[in-house]
PQR file of N, CA, C, O and H, with PARSE charges and radii, in Angstrom:
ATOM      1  N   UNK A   1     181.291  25.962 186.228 -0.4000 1.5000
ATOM      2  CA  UNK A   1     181.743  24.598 186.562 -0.0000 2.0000
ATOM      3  C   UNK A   1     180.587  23.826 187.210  0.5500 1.7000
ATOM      4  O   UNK A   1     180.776  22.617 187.349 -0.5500 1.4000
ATOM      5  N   UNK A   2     179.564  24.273 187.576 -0.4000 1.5000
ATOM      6  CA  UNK A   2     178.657  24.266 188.678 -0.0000 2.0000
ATOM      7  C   UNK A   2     177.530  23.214 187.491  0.5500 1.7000
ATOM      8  O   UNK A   2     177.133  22.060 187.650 -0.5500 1.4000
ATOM      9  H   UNK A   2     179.411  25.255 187.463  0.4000 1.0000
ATOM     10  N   UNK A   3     177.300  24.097 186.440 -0.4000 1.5000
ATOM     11  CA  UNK A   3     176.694  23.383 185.665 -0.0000 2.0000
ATOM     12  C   UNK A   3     177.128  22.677 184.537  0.5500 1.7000
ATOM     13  O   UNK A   3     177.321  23.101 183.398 -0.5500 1.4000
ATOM     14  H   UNK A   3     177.622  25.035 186.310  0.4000 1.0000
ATOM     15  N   UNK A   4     177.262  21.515 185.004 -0.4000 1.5000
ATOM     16  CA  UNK A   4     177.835  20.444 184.128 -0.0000 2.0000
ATOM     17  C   UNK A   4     177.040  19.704 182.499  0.5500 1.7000
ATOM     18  O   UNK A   4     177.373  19.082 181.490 -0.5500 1.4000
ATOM     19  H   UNK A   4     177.106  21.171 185.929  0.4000 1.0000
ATOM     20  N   UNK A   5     175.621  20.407 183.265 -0.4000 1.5000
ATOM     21  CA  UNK A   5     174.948  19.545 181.849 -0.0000 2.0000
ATOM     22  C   UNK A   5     174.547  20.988 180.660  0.5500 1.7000
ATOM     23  O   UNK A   5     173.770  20.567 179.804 -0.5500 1.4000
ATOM     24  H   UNK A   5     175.351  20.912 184.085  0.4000 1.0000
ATOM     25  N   UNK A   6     174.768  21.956 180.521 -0.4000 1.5000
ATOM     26  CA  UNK A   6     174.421  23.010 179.548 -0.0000 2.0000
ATOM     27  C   UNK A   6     176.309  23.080 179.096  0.5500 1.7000
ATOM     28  O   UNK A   6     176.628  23.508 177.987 -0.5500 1.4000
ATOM     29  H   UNK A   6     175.399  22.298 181.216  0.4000 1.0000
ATOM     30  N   UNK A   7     177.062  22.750 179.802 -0.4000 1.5000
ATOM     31  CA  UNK A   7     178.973  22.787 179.381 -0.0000 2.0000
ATOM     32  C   UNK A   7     179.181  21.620 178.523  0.5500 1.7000
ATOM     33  O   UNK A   7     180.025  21.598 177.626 -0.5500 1.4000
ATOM     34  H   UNK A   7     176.803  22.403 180.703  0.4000 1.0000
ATOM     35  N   UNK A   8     178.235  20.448 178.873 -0.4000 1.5000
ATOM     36  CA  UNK A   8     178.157  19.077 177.941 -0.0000 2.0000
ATOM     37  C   UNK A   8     177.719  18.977 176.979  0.5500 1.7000
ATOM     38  O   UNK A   8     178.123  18.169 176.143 -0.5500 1.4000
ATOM     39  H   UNK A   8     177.550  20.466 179.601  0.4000 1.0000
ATOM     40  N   UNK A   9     176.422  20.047 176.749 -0.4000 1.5000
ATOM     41  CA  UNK A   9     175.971  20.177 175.237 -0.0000 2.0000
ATOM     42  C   UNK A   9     176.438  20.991 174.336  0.5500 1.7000
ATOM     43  O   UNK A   9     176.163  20.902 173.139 -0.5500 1.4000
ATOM     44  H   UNK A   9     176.093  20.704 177.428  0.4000 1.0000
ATOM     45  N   UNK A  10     177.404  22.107 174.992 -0.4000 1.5000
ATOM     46  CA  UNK A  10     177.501  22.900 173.979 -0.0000 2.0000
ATOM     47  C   UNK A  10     178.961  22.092 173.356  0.5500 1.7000
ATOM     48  O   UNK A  10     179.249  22.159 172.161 -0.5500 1.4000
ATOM     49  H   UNK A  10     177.627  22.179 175.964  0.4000 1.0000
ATOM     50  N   UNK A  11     179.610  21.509 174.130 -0.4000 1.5000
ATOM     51  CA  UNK A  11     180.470  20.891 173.706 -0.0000 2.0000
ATOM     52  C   UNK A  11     179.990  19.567 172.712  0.5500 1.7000
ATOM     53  O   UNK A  11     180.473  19.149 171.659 -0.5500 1.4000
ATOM     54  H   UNK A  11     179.376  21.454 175.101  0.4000 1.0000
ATOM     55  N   UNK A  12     179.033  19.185 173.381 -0.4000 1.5000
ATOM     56  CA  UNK A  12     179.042  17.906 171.688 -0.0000 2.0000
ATOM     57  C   UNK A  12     178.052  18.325 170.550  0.5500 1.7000
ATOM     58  O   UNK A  12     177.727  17.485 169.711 -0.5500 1.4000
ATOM     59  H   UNK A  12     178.640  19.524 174.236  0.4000 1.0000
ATOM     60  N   UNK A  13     177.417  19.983 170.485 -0.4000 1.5000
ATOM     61  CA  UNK A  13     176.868  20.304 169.893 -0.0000 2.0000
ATOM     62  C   UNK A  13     177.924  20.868 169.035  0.5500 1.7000
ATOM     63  O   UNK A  13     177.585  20.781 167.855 -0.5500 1.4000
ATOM     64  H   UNK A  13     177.681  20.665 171.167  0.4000 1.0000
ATOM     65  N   UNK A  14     179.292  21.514 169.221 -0.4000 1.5000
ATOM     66  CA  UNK A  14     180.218  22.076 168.568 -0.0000 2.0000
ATOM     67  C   UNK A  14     180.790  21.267 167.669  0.5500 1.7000
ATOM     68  O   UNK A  14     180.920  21.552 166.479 -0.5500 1.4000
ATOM     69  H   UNK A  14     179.567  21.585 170.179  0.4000 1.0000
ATOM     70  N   UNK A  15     181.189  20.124 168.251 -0.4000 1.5000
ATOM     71  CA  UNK A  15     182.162  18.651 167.237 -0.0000 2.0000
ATOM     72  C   UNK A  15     180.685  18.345 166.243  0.5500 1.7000
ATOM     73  O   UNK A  15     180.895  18.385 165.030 -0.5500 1.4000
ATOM     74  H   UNK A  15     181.083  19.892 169.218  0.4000 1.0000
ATOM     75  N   UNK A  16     179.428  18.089 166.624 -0.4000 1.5000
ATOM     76  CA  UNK A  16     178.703  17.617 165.908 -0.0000 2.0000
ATOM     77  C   UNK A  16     178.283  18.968 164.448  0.5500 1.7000
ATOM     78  O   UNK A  16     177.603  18.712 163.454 -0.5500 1.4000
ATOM     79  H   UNK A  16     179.258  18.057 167.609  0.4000 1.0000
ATOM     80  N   UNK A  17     178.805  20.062 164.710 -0.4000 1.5000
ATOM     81  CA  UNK A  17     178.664  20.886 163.546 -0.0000 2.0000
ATOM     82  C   UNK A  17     179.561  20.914 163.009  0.5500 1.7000
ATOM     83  O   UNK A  17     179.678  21.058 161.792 -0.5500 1.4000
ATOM     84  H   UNK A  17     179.357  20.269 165.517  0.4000 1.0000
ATOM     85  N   UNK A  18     180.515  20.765 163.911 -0.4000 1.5000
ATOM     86  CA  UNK A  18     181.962  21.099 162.892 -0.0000 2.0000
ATOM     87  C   UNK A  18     181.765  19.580 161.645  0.5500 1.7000
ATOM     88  O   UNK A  18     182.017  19.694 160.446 -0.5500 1.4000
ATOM     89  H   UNK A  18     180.420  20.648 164.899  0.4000 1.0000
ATOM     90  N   UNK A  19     181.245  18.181 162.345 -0.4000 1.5000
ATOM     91  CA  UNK A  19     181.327  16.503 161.487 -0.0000 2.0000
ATOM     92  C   UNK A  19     180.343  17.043 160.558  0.5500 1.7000
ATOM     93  O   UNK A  19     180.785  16.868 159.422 -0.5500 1.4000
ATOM     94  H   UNK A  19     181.041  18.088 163.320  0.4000 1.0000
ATOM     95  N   UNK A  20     179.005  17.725 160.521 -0.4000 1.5000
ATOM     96  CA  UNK A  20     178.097  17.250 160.016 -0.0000 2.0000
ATOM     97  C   UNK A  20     178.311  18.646 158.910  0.5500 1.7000
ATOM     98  O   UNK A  20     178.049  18.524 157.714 -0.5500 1.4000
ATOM     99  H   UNK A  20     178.646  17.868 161.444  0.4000 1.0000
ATOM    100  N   UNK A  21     178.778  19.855 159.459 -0.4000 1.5000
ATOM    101  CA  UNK A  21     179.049  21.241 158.579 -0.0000 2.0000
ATOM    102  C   UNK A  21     180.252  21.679 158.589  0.5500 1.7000
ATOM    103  O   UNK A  21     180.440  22.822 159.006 -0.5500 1.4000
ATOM    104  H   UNK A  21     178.991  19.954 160.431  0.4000 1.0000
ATOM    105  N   UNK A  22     181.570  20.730 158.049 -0.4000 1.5000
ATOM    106  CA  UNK A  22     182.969  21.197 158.242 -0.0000 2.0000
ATOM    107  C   UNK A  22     183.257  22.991 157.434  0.5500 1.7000
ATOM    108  O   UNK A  22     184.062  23.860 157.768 -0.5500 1.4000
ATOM    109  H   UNK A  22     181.417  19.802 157.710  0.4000 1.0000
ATOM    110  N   UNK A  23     182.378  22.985 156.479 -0.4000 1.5000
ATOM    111  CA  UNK A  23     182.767  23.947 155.366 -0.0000 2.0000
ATOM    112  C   UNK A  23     182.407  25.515 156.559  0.5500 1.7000
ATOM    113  O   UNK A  23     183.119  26.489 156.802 -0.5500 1.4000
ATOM    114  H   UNK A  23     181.724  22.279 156.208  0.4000 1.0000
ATOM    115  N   UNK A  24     181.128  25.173 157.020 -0.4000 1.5000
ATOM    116  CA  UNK A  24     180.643  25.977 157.859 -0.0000 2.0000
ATOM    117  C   UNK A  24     181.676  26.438 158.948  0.5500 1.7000
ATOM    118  O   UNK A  24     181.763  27.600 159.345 -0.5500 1.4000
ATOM    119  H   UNK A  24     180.550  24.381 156.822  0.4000 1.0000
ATOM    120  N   UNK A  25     182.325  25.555 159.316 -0.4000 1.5000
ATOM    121  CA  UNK A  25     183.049  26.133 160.672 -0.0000 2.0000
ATOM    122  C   UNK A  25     184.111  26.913 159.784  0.5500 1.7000
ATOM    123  O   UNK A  25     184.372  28.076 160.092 -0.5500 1.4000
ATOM    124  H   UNK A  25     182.254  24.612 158.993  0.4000 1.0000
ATOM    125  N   UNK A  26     184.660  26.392 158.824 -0.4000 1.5000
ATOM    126  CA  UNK A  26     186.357  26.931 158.687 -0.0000 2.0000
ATOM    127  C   UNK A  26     185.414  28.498 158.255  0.5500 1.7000
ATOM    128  O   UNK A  26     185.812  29.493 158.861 -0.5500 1.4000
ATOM    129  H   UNK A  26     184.449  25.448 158.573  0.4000 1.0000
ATOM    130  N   UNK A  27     184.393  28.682 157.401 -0.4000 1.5000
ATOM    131  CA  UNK A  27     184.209  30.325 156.975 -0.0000 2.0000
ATOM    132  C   UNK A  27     184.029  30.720 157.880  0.5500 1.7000
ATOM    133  O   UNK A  27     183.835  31.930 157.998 -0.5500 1.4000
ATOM    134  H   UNK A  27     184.070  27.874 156.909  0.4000 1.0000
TER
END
């Protein structure tokens, strides 16, 4: 909780693979 900015990227790094590589996430 402590570190807020490495919890922020992995989170808009996740939505941004799932938008940019949908096929990728569902296999």
């Amino acid at each position: 909780m402590k570190s807020s900015s490495p919890s922020q990227l992995n989170i808009l790094s996740k939505p941004d693979c799932v938008i940019i590589m949908p096929m990728n996430t569902e296999m």
